[in-house]
C-alpha positions as CSV (number, residue, x, y, z in Angstrom):
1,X,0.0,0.0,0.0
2,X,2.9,2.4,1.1
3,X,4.1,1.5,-2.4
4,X,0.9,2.4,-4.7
5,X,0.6,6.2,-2.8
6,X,4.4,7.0,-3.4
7,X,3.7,5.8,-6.9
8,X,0.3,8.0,-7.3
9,X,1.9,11.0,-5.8
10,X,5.2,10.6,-8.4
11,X,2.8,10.7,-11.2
12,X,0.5,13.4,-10.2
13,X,3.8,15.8,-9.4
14,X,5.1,14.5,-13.3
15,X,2.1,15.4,-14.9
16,X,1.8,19.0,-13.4
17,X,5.3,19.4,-14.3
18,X,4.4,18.3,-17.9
19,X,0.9,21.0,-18.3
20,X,3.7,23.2,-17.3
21,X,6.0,23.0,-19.4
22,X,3.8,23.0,-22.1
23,X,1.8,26.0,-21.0
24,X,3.6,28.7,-22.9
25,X,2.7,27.0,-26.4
26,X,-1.2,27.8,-25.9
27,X,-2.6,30.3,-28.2
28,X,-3.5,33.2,-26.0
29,X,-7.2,33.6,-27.5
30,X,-9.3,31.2,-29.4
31,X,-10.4,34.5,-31.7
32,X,-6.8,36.3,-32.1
33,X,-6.3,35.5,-35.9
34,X,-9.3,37.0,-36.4
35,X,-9.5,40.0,-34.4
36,X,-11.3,43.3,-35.7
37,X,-9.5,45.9,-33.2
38,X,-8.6,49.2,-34.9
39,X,-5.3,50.6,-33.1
40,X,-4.3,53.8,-34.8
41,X,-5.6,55.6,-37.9
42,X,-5.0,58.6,-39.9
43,X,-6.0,60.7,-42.9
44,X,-2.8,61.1,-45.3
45,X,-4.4,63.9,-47.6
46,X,-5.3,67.0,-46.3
47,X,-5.6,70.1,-47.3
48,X,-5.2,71.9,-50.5
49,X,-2.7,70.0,-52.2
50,X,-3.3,67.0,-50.4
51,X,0.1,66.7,-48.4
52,X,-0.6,66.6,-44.7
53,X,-1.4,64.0,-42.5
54,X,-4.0,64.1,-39.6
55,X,-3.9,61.4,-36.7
56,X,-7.5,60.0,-35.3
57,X,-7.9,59.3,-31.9
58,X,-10.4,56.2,-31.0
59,X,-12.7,55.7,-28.2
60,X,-12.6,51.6,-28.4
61,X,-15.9,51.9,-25.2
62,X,-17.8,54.0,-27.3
63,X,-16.4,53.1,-30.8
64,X,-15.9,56.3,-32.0
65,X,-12.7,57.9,-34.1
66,X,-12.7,61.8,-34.0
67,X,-10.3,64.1,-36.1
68,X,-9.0,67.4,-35.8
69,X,-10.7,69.8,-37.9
70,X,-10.0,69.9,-41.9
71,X,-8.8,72.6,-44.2
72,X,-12.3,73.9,-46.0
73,X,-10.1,73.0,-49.6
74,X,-9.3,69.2,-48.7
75,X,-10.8,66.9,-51.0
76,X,-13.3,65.5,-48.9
77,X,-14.9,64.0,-51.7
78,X,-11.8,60.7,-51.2
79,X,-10.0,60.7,-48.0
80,X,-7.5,58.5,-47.5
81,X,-7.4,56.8,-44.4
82,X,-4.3,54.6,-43.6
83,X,-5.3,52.3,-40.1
84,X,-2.9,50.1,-38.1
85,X,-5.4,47.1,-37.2
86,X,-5.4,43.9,-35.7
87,X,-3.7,41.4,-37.7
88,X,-4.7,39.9,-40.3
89,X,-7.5,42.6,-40.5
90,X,-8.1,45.4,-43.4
91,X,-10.4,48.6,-43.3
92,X,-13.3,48.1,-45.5
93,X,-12.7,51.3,-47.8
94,X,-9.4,53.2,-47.3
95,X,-10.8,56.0,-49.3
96,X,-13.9,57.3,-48.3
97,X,-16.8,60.2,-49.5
98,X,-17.6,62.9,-46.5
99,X,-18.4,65.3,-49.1
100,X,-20.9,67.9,-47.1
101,X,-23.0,70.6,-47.9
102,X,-21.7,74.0,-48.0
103,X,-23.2,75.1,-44.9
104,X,-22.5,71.7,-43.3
105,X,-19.9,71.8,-41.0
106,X,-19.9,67.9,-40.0
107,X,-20.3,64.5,-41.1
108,X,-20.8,61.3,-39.6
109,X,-19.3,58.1,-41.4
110,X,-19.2,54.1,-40.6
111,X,-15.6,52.7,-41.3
112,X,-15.5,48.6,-40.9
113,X,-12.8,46.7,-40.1
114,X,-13.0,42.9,-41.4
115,X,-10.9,39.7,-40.3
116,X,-12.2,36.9,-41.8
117,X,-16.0,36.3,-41.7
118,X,-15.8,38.9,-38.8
119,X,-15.9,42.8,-38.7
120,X,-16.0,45.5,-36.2
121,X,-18.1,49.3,-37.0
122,X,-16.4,52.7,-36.1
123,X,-18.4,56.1,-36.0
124,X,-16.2,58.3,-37.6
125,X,-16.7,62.2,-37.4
126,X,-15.0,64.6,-39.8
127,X,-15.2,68.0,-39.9
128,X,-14.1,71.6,-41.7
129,X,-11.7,74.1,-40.1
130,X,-14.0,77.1,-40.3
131,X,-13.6,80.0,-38.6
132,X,-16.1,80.1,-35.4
133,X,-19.1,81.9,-35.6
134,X,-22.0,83.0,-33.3
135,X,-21.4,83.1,-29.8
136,X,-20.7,81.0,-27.1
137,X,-23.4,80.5,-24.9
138,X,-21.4,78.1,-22.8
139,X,-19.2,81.2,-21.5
140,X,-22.2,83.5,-21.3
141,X,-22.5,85.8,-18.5
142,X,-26.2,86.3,-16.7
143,X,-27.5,89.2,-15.0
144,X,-30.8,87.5,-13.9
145,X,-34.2,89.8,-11.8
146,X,-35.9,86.7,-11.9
147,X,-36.4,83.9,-8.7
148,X,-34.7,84.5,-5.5
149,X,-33.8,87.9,-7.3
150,X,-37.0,89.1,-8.7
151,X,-37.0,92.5,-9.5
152,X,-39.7,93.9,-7.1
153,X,-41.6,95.3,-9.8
154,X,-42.3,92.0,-11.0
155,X,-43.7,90.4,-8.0
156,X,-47.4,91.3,-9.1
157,X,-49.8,91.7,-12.4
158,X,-49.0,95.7,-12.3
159,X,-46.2,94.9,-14.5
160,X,-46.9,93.2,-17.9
161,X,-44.1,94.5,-20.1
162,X,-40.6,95.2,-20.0
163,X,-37.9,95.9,-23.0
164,X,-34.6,96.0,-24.0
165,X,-32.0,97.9,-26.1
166,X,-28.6,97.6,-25.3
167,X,-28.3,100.4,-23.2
168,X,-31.6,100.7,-20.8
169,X,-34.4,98.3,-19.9
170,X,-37.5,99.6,-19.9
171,X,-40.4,98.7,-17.3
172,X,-43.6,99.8,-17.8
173,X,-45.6,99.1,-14.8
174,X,-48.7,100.3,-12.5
175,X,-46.4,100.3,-9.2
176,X,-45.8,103.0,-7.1
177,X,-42.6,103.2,-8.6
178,X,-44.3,104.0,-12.6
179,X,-42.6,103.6,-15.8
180,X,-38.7,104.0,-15.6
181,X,-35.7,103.3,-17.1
182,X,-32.7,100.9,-16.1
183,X,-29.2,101.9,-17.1
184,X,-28.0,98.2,-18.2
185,X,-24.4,99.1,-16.8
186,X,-26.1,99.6,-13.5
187,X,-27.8,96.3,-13.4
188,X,-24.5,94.4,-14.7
189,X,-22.8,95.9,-11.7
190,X,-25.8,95.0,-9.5
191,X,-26.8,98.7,-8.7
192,X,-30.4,99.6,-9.0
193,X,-31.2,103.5,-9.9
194,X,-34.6,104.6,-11.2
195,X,-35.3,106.9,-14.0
196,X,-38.6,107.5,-13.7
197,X,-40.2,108.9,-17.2
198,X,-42.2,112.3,-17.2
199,X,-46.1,111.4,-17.3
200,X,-47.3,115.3,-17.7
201,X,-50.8,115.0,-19.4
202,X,-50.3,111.1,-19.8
203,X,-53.7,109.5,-19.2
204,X,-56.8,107.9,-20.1
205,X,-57.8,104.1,-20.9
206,X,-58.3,101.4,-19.4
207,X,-54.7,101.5,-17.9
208,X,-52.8,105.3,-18.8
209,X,-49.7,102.8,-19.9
210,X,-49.2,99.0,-20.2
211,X,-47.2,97.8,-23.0
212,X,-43.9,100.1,-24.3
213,X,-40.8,99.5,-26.4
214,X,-37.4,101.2,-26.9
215,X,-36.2,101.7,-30.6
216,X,-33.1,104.0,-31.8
217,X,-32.7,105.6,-28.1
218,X,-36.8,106.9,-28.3
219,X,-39.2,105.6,-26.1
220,X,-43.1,104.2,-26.6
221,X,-45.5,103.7,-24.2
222,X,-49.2,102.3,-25.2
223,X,-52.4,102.5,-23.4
224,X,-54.6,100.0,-22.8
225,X,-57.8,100.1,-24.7
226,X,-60.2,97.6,-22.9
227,X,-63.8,98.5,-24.4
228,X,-65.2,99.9,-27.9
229,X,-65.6,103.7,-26.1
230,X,-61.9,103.6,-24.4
231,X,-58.8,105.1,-25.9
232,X,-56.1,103.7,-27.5
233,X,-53.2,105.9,-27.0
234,X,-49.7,106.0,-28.0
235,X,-47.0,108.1,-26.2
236,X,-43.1,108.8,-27.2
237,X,-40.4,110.1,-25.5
238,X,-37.3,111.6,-27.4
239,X,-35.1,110.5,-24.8
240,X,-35.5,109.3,-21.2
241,X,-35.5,112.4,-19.6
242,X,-38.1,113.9,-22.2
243,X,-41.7,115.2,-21.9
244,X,-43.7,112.8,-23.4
245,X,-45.4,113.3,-26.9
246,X,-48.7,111.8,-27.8
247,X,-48.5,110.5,-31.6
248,X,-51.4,108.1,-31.8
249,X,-55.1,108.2,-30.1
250,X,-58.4,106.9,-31.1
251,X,-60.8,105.0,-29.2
252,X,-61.4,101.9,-30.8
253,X,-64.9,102.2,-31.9
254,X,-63.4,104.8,-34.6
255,X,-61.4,102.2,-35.9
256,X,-63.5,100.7,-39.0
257,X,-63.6,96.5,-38.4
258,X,-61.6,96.9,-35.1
259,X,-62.8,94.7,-32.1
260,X,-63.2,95.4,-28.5
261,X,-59.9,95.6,-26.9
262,X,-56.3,96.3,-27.7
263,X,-53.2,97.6,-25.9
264,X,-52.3,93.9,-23.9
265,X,-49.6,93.4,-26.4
266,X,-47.8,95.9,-29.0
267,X,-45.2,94.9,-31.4
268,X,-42.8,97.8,-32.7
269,X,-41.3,97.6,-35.6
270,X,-39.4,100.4,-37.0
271,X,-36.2,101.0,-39.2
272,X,-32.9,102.9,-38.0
273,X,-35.2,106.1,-39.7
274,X,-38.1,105.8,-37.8
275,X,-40.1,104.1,-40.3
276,X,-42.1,101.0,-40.0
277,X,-45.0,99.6,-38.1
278,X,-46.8,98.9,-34.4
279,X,-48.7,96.1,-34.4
280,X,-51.3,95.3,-31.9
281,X,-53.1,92.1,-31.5
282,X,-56.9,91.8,-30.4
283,X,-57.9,90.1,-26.6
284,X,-60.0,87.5,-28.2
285,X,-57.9,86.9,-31.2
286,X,-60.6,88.4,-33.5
287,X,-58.2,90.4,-35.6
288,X,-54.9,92.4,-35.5
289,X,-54.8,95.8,-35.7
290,X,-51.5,97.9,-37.6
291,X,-50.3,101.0,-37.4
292,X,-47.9,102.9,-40.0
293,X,-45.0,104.5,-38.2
294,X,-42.6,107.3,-39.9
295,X,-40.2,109.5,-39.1
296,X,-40.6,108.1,-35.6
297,X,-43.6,109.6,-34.5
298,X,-46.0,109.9,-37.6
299,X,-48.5,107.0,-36.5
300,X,-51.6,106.6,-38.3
301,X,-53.2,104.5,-40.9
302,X,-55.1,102.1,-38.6
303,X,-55.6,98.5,-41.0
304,X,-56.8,95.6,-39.4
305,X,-55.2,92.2,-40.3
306,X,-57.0,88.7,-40.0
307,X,-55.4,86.7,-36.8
308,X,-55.1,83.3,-36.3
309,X,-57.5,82.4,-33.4
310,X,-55.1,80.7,-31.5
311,X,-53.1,83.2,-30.7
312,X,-55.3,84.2,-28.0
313,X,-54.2,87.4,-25.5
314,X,-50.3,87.0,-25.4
315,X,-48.6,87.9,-29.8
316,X,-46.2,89.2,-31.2
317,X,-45.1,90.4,-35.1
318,X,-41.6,91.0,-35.4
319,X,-39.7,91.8,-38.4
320,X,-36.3,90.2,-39.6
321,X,-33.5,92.4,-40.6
322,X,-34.5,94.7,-43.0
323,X,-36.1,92.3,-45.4
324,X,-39.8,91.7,-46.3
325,X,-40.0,88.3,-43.5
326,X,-42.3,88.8,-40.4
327,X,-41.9,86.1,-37.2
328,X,-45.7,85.7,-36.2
329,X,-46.5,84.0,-33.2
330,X,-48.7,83.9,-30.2
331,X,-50.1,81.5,-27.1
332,X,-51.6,78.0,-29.1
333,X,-50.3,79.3,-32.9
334,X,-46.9,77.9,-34.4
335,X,-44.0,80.3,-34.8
336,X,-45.4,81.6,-38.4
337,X,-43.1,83.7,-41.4
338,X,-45.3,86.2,-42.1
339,X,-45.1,89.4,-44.4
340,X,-46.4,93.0,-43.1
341,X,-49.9,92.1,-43.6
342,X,-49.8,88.7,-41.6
343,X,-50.2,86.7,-44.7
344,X,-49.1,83.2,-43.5
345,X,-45.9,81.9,-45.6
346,X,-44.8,79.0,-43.5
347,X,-45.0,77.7,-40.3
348,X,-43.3,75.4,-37.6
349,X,-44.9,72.5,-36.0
350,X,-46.1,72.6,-32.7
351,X,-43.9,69.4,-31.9
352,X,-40.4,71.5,-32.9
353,X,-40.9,74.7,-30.6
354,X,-41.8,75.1,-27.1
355,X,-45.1,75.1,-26.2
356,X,-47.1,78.6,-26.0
357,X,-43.9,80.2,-27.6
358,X,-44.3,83.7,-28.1
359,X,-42.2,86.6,-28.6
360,X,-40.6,84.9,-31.7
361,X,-37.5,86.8,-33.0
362,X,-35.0,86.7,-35.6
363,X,-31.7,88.0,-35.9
364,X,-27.8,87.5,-37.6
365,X,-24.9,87.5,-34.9
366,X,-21.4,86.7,-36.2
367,X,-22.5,85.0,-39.3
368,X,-25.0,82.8,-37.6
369,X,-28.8,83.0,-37.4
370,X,-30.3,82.6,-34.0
371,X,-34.3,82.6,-33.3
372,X,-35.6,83.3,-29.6
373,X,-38.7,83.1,-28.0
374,X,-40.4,82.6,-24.8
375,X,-42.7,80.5,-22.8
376,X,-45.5,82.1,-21.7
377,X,-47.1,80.0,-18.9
378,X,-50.9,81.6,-19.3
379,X,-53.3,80.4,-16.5
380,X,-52.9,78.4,-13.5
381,X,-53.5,74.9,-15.6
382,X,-50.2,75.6,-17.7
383,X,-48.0,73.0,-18.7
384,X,-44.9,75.9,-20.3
385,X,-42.4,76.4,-18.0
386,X,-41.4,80.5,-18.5
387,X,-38.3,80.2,-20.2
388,X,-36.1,82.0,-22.9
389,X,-35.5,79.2,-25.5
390,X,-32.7,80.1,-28.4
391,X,-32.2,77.9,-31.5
392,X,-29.1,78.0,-34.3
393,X,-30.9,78.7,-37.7
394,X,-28.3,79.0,-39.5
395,X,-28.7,76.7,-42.5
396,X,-30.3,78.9,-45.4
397,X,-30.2,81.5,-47.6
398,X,-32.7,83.2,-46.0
399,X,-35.5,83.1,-43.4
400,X,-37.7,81.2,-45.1
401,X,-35.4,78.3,-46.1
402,X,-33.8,78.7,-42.6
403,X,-37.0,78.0,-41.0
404,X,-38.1,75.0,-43.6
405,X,-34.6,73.2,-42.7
406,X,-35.2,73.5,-39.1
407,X,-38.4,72.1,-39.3
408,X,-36.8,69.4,-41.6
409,X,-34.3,68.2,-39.1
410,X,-33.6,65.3,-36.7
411,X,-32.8,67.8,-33.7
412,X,-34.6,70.7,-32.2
413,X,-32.6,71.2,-29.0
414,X,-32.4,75.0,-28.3
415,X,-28.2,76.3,-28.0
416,X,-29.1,78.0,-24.8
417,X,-32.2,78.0,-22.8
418,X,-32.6,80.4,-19.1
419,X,-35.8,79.8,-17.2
420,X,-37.3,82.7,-15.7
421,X,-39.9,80.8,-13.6
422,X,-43.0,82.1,-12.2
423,X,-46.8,80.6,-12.1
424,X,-49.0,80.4,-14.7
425,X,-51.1,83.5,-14.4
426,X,-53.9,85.2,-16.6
427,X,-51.6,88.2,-18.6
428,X,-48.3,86.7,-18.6
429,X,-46.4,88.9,-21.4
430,X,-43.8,87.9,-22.5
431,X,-40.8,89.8,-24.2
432,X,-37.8,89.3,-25.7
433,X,-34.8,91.4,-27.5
434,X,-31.3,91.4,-28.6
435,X,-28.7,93.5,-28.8
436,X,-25.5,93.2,-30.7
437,X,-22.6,95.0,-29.5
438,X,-19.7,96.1,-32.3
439,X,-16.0,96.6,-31.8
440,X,-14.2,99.7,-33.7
441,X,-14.6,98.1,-37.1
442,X,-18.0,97.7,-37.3
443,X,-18.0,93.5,-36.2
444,X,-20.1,92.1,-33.9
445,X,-18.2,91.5,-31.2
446,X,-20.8,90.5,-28.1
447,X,-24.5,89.2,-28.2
448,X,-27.0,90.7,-25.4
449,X,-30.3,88.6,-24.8
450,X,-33.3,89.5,-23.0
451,X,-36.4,88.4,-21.4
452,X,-38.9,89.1,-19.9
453,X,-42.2,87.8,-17.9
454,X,-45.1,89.7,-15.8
455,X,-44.6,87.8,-12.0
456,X,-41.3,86.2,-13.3
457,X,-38.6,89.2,-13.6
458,X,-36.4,89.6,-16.3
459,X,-33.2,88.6,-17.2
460,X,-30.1,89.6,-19.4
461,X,-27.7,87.2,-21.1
462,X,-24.3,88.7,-22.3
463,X,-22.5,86.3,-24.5
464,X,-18.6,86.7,-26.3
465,X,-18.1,85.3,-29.6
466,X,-17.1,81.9,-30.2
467,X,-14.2,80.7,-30.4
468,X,-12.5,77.6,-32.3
469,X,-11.3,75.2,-28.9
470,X,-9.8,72.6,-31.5
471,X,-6.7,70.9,-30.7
């Protein structure tokens, strides 16, 4: 017996000798001749005369290959990709098409690796060095009178309007305080100083003053008209510290086709010469009623448009630039392209812009065209969170094809977004504006955005240019 277990144990300890000695001559994977593993690639013809190299950089977890950005003149129509890959293993297609559209700055590719009867996808990126353009919302200062900060005026239904130019806010409001001016270099610093307007012989309507606007350094102030007998009346200051002018009364029985009230909402709309339009629209949605405006303060030639009914209390008409192209939009409408005569062109779906969007504007800002608007949150059963929404427009020729390609795409995630906050409440208002500051040569240099909201506050975005963070 002693015999037997010295043998056993001799031939167990010669056999673990044996597995090791021949443990080093195991393959070290079943799969390894036909791996699919893509370890380094480049492009090997960039730029004009197709002489430089660019190196990828892969993301094997999320299997993904990015490249620095390409000269605009490389032939993007065949680059050539050279890939050191598992072995055995080839790419697919070494030269590839990423040809884009002009104002495409971007393309998304599949390169495949095969082995064998195996293969492994890559999501390839490839973009053009252009120079940057718009701004850069993600360095954007905020000088926000809204939440925790409301600016007091705000805090009740006496205020309903509010605007912007660059230099002063406006609030037009009931309170004891009355319509004043901001300086915007006060509020950036965080100082609040009044300047209350003159109101000498300023009166009459429903409310004396409850919607206003501030165009080429002149101020306007509009009554509220709430009845057939009452008074619509529009005021104008020269500057801030002028006595007020009235250009525009009638009570809105005198009106020929008008309807019962006007004054909750006024859209200004004039040119660097004072020439252009106001455009109110009607409480009930019946109809929209136009002023002519020239030389500033000639207003008259009351027309009155056909509205869309589901605009309801809270609209706005705002013109693009200095072209023919309205932005028409209101409470339950779509953001609409319009001309000066609210004759409908095109218009967005309800599913691509937030809901009760109103305010809509259009404007160019270092070669890129942006849209804002704002939620209004009307009643106490609304879903729209008050909010400043901006969208990149850019692709286009003009407004029209700007806004049929945004409608068109994949993606309608706004570029920036601020949320003013607030309840839903019966006469929400809600304004917007821009401002586009320019350095000695005449080029934009910053982008100011504003927005406002009755029992919200307002809020001011200040935002640089981009700038191009490739490596």
């Amino acid at each position: 017996m002693y015999k037997l277990k010295n043998i056993g144990l001799a031939a167990a300890v010669m056999m673990m000798a044996a597995l090791a000695s021949c443990g080093d001559n195991y393959p070290n994977s079943m799969d390894a001749p036909y791996d699919t593993d893509l370890l380094s690639i480049k492009i090997v013809n960039v730029g004009a005369n197709g002489d430089k190299t660019v190196e990828g950089k892969i993301d094997e977890e999320k299997k993904e290959v990015s490249f620095p950005k390409l000269d605009t003149l490389t032939n993007f129509a065949a680059l050539k990709l050279e890939a050191t890959l598992s072995d055995g293993a080839k790419l697919e297609n070494s030269v590839i098409d990423s040809k884009m559209a002009r104002d495409d700055e971007q393309k998304k590719l599949t390169i495949r690796v095969l082995n064998h009867n195996r293969y492994k996808d890559y999501f390839m990126t490839v973009r053009k060095r252009i120079p940057p353009t718009g701004a850069e919302f993600n360095e954007a200062k905020v000088y926000s009178f809204t939440g925790d900060n409301r600016y007091e005026d705000f805090n009740t239904l006496s205020t309903r309007c509010a605007d912007f130019d660059g230099q002063h806010v406006l609030v037009v409001t009931r309170s004891a305080n009355k319509p004043h001016l901001l300086k915007v270099d006060d509020l950036k610093a965080g100082v609040i100083n009044r300047l209350p307007l003159d109101l000498t012989d300023v009166g009459g309507g429903t409310f004396p003053y409850n919607m206003g606007a501030l165009a080429n350094g002149h101020v306007y102030m509009a009554s509220l008209a709430g009845g057939k007998p009452s008074p619509l009346k529009i005021y104008y200051w020269e500057t801030p510290t002028s006595v007020p002018q009235l250009i525009f009364s009638s009570v809105v029985q005198d009106i020929p086709e008008s309807g019962k009230r006007y004054g909750d909402n006024m859209s200004l709309n004039i040119d660097k010469n004072g020439d252009g339009y106001i455009f109110f629209g009607e409480n009930t949605a019946q109809n929209i009623l136009r002023l002519t405006v020239s030389d500033h303060k000639t207003v008259g030639d009351p027309t009155i448009l056909p509205a869309d009914a589901k605009m309801k209390v809270a609209m706005n008409i705002y013109r693009y630039a200095n072209t023919g192209d309205y932005l028409y939009s209101g409470l339950a409408m779509p953001i609409t392209l319009t001309g000066n005569a609210a004759e409908k062109k095109f218009s967005l779906s309800a599913e691509n812009q937030p809901a009760e969007a109103v305010a809509a504007r259009a404007f160019m800002f270092n070669k890129k065209r942006y849209l804002i608007t704002c939620a209004a949150g009307f009643g106490s059963a609304s879903k729209a969170t008050p909010t400043l929404y901006v969208y990149d427009i850019s692709k286009g020729n003009n407004l029209a094809e700007a806004l049929e390609r945004f409608e068109a795409a994949s993606e309608h995630t706004p570029v920036y977004s601020f949320i003013l906050g607030g309840a839903g409440n019966a006469a929400p208002s809600p304004t917007t504006n821009f401002y586009i500051e320019q350095d000695a040569n005449g080029k934009d240099a910053k982008l100011y955005l504003f927005a406002s909201r009755a029992e919200s506050g307002f809020v001011i975005v200040e935002a640089p240019l981009a700038q191009d963070k490739d490596d």
